[in-house]
N, C-alpha and C positions, 0 to 999 in steps of 0.2 A: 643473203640470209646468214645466222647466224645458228651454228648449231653448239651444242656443250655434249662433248661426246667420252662415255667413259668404258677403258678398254685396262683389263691392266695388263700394266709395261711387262712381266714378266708371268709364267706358266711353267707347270710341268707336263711332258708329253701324255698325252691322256685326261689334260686335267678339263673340266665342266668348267666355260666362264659364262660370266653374263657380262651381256653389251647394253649400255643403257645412253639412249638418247634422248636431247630435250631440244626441238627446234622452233626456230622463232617463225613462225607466218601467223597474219590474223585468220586466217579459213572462215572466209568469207561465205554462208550457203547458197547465198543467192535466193533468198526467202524473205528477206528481210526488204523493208519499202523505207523510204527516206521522208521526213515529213511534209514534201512537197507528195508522196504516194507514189512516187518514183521505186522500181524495183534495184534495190544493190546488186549489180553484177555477181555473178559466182565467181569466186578465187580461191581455189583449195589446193591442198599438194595430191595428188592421183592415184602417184604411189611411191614406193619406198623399195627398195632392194642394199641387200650389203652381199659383198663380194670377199672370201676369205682366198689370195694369194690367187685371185681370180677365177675361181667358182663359186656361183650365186649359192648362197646359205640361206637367208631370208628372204623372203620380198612379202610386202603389204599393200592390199589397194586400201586406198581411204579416198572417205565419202563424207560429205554436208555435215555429217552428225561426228565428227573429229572437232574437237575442239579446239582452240586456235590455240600456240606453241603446244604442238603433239609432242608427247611421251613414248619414245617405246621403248620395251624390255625384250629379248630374247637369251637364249643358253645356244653356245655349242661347244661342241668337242675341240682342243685343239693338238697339232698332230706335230707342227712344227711350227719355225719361226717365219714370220710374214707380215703382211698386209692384209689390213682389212680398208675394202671403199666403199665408200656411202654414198647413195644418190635417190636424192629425190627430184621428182616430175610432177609437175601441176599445168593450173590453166592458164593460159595465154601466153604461153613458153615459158613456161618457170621452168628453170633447172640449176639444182645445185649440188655439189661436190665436195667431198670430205675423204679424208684416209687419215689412218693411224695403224703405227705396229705395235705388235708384240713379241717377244723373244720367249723360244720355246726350250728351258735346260732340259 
């Protein structure tokens, strides 16, 4: 999986950021039928968590109605310099991984 993850490289202690992700899956619903009337398997991501210097900050479940390369935006506070990790979980053992830092002046 391919994700484009945007964090910036640097902050003030205190300062409000926004984390914006853009990841590649088709999200699949599992609603859809093949021209044979065959049903498409469901293949979605589940859910989503980010970890700042390893405590969970966000987590998102997602469902069928996620459209395929999901979007997401959230804010948080940052206090100091670290890591932030990214994982997502879906169906039929999907799991994928991502980190980036930021440095905190």
């Amino acid at each position: 999986m391919a994700a484009l993850i945007n964090v910036p490289a640097k902050a003030r202690r205190g300062d409000v950021i926004e984390i914006r992700m853009l990841t590649s899956h088709i999200m699949e619903t599992g609603f859809r039928h093949t021209m044979d009337g065959a049903l498409v398997p469901r293949d979605i991501i589940t859910s989503f968590t980010c970890r700042y210097n390893g405590t969970e900050i966000f987590r998102a479940d997602l469902f069928p109605a996620i459209a395929a390369n999901p979007y997401l935006s959230f804010f948080t506070v940052v206090h100091e310099s670290g890591k932030f990790e990214f994982e997502w979980i879906g169906d039929n053992g999907y799991s994928s991984t991502a980190s980036t830092s930021i440095t905190v002046e």
